[in-house]
N, C-alpha and C positions, 0 to 999 in steps of 0.2 A: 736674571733680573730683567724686567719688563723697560727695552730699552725707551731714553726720554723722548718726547716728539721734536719734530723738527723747529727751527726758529718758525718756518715758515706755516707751522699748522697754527704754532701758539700765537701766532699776527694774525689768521686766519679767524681763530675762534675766541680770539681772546685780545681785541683792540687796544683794549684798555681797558681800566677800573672803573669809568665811567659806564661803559657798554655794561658792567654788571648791575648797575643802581639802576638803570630801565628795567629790568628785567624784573617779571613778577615772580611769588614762590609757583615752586614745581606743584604738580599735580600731588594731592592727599587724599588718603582714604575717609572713609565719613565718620565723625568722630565717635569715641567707643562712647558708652552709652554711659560712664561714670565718672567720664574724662575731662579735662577743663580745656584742649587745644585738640585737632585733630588725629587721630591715628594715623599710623604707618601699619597698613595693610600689606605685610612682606613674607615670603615662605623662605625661608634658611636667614643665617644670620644676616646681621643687618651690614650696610658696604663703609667702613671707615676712612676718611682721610685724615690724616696727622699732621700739623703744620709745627714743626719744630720737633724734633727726632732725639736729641739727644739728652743729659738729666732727664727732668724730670718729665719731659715728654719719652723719655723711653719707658719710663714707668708707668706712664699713663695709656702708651699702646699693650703694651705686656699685662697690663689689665683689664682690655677689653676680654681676654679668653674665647670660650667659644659665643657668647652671643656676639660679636662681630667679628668682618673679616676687613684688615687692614689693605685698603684697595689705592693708599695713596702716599707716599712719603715725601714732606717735604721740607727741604732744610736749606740755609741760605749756604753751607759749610758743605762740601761734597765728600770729605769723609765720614762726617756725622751720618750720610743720608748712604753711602757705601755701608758701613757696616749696620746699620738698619737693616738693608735688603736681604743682609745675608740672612736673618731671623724671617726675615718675609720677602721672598723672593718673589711672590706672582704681583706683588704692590709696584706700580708706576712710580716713577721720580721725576722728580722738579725742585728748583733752585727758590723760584716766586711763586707763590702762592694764590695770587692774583689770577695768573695763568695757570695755575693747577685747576682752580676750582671752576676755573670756565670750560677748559677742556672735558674734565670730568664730571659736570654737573647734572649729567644723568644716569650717572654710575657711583652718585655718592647721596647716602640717605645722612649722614652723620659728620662733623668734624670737628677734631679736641685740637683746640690752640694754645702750644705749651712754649711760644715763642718768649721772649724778655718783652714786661710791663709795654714798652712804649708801641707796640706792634698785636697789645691785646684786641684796642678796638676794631681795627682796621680789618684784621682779617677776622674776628667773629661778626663783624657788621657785612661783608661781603657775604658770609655762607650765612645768616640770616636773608637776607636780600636774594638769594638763591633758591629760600624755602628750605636750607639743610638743617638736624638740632643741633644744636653749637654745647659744647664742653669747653671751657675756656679756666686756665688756670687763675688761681690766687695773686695778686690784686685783682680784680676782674678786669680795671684799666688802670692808668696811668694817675687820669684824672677824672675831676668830679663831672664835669659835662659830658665826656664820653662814656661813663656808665649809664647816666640820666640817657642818651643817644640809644647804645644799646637798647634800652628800659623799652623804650618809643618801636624798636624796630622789632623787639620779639613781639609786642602786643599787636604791631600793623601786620605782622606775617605769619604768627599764629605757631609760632615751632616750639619744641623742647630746647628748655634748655638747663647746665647743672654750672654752677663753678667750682673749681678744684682745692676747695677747704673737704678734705676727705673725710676728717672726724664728725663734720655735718651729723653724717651717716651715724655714728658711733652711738651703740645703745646705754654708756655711762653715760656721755653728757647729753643725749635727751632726756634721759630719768633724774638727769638732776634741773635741767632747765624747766621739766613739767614740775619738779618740786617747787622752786624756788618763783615758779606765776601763780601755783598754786595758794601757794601761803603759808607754804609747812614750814619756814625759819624766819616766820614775820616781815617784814618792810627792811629793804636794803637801802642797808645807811652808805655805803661806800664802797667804790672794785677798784683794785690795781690790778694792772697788769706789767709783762716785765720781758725783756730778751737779751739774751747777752749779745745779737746780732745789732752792729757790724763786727767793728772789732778784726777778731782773729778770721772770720768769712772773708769779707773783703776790704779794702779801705774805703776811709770816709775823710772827709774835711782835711784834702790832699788837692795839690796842684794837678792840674791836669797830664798823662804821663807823656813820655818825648812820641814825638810822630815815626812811625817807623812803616817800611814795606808793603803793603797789605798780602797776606800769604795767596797763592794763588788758588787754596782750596777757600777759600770764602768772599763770596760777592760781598763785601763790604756796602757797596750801595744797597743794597736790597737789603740787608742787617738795619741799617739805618734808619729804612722804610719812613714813614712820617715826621722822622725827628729833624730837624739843623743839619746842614751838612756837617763835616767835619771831619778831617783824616785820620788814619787808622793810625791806632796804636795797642801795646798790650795792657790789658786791663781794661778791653772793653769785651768783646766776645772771646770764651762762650761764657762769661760767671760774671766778672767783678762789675758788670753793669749796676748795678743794684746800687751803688754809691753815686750815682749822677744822676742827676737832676732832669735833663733831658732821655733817659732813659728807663730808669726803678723810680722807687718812691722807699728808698731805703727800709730802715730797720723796719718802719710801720705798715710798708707796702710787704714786704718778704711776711713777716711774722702777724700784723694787725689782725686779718680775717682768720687767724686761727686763734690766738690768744683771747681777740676781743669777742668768739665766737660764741662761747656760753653764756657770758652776761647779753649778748643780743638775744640769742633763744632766748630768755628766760624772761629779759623785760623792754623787746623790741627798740632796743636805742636806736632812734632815728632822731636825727636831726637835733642836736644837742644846739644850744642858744647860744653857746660861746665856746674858745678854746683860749688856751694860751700856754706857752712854753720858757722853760729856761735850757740852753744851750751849750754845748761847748765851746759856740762861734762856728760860723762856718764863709764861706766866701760866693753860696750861692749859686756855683756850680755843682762842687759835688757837699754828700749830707757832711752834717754836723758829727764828731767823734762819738757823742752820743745827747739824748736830751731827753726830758722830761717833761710831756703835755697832761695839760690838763683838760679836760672836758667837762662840761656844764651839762647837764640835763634837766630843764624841767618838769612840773609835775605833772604826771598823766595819770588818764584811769588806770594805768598799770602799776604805777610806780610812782613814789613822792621823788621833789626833787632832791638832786644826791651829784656827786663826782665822780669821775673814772678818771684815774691816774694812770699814765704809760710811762714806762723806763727803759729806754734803750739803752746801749754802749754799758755794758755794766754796772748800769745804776739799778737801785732794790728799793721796794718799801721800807718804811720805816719797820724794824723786826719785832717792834713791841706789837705789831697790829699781827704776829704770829708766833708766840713766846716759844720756844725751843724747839722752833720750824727753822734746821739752813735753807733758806732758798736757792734751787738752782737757777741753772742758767735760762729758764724759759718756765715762766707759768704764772696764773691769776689766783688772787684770793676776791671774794665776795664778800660783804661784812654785811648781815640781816641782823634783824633785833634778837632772836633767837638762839643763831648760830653762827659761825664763818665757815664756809666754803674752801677747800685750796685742793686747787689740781697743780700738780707737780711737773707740769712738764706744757709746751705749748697748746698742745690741741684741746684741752681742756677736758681731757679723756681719765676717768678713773678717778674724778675728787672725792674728796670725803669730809669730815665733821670734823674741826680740828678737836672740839670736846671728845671726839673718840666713840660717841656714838654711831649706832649703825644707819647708815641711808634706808629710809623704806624703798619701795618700789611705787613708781605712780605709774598712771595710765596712759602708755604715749606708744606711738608708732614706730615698728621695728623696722629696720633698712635689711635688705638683703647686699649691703656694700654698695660704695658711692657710685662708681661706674656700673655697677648691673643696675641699680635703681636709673640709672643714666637712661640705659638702652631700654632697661626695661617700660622707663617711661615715653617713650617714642612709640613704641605696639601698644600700649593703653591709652596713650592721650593724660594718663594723669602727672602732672607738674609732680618734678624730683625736687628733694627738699631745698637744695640752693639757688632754684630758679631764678632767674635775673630779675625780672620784674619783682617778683615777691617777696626775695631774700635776699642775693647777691649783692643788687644796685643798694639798698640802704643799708650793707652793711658795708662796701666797697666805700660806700659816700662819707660814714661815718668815721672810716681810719683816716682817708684821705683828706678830713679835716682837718687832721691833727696834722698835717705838715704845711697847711697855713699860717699854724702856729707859727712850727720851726721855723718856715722862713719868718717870719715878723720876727723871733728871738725877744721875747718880753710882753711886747702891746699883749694886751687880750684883742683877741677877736674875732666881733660879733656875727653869727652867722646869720642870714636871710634868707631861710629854706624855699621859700614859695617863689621867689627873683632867684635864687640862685648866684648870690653874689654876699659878700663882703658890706655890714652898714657902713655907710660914711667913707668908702674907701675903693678907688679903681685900681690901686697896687697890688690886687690876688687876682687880676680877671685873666691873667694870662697862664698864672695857673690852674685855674680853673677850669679855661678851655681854651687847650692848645693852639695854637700857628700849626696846621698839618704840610709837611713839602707837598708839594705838586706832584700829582699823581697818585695820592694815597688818599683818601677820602672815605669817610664816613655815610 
């Protein structure tokens, strides 16, 4: 394994977080000729760095295959980032990622950030600001301003970029989202969607747990990265994060951008005029045991106005709205004048007619898989289907409504897409857009 550099080099080439936000993107090749951003003119696969090694960042490097070569690992936990190398041994290591990408920053065309929610924007805004294409997992961020943030920084620097809702890609629910803009099940009267997460995944609307040790295989500070300080305990790295507020964006940040992903293909829900929730209660640290949002959308050229309903914590639609359908633990029904929609499982992958008829085929664009569409889009210049700017940020923006709700727990309320704030109310501006620690910066 490619031993780590010294303190001394990473002080050297890598001041600080600041020292990278001067810094303009890297040198591009001229863009292809059918492309919306510039090409990567490169001979052999393209050079990867991985920030977050373990779940579903393991998955997400092991997915690169042969069109890239995994040139960087880095994890805040040094067993995570140990037995990574064993799988990719000629890949460098690093603890901060800050310092990785400065080090490396002429040895990396690419980086997937598979870290926990509160560290999404942070380090895909630095390897944008570098000029690198950024891969950044589901939620895109934390919050509604740091995706709008992102949004700003891929269009100033001109990169690729995808987020890690995989079924994007998936040729069922593009065939059914070109059905359903189409017109083929008439005007949709109503979506729910649905997760059995949290739950038995992790806890929710729990005291915070006792302080304990921090183990010597994890920088704890650098886990942290932009969020509040606070001492270590178990149940926060490497999983049950996702229940804390300073950290996940719970049921709706984990499961939202895939659940709520085929009603977005199909009738662009951006920016819905209102939300509102009912709860299990929660104490505004960590989420609610589970809840129930509602979302408003008005009428556009696409779409008359209609509702989308969410149910975490084991809550379900009403069963009459899919008469001798059990629903499981994860999936959306569509309701059209026509027909009803229901895919059975999160990704919104494989629905069908609950009448039993058969889905035509429409006319829509086939993926070659969500990370080769990734890479592949970095040597063409053409934007992969979850593109931040285009896709990501308004669909990231749209779930993370809905926990404006949850916290309010009853009010409705009203959103103000063009201010980007809350009408009548400065009590969501901090969720909104974070307090970042010092030193981590967008």
């Amino acid at each position: 394994m490619t031993p780590e550099p010294s303190r001394r080099d990473l002080l050297r080439l890598a001041a600080s977080a600041g020292a990278a936000a001067a810094l303009g993107p890297v040198a591009w090749a001229a863009p292809a000729e059918s492309g919306s951003y510039p090409a990567r003119d490169r001979k052999g696969p393209l050079r990867v760095a991985a920030v977050g090694v373990g779940g579903r960042g393991r998955g997400n490097i092991n997915s690169v295959g042969n069109l890239g070569e995994i040139v960087a690992l880095i994890d805040v936990d040094a067993e995570t980032r140990a037995k990574a190398g064993v799988d990719f041994p000629n890949a460098a290591t690093f603890a901060d990622f800050r310092q990785a990408l400065m080090v490396m920053r002429d040895e990396i065309d690419a980086v997937i950030v598979s870290t926990p929610d509160h560290t999404h924007a942070v380090a895909a805004a630095l390897a944008m600001r570098l000029g690198k294409a950024v891969y950044c997992e589901k939620p895109l961020t934390r919050t509604i301003w740091e995706a709008r943030e992102l949004a700003k920084l891929q269009r100033k620097h001109r990169v690729i970029t995808q987020m890690g809702n995989q079924y994007t890609s998936a040729d069922s629910l593009r065939n059914v989202a070109a059905l359903i803009r189409a017109g083929e099940f008439g005007a949709v009267r109503e979506v729910h969607c649905w997760t059995n997460r949290a739950g038995g995944w992790w806890p929710q609307g729990v005291a915070r747990p006792e302080t304990k040790p921090t183990p010597k295989k994890v920088n704890f500070d650098l886990w942290l990265g932009p969020s509040a300080d606070r001492p270590y305990a178990d149940g926060y790295h490497p999983f049950a994060w996702r229940g804390w507020w300073d950290f996940g964006a719970g049921a709706l940040g984990d499961i939202g951008c895939h659940c709520m992903n085929l009603p977005f293909m199909a009738l662009d829900l951006r920016d819905p005029v209102a939300v509102q929730a009912k709860t299990s209660g929660h104490n505004r640290d960590s989420f609610p045991l589970w809840s129930i949002v509602d979302y408003e959308f008005a009428k556009t050229a696409r779409h008359d106005a209609f509702k989308l309903t969410w149910y975490d914590g084991g809550k379900l639609p009403d069963e009459r709205l899919a008469p001798g359908v059990k629903y499981g633990g994860n999936g959306s029904l569509i309701v059209c004048e026509k027909a009803t929609i229901y895919a059975a499982n999160e990704y919104g992958a494989n629905a069908v007619r609950l009448d039993g008829q058969a889905l035509p085929t429409a006319n829509f664009t086939k993926s070659p898989g969500h990370m080769a569409e990734f890479l592949n889009a970095i040597r063409t210049g053409q934007p992969a289907s979850s593109d931040f700017s285009n896709y990501a940020v308004p669909l990231t923006e749209t779930v993370l409504l809905g926990n404006l709700a949850v916290w309010a727990d009853g009010p409705r309320v009203e959103w103000d897409a063009r201010r980007m704030q809350v009408k009548g109310s400065s009590e969501y501006d901090a969720l909104i857009r974070p307090t970042l620690r010092k030193g981590w910066t967008l």
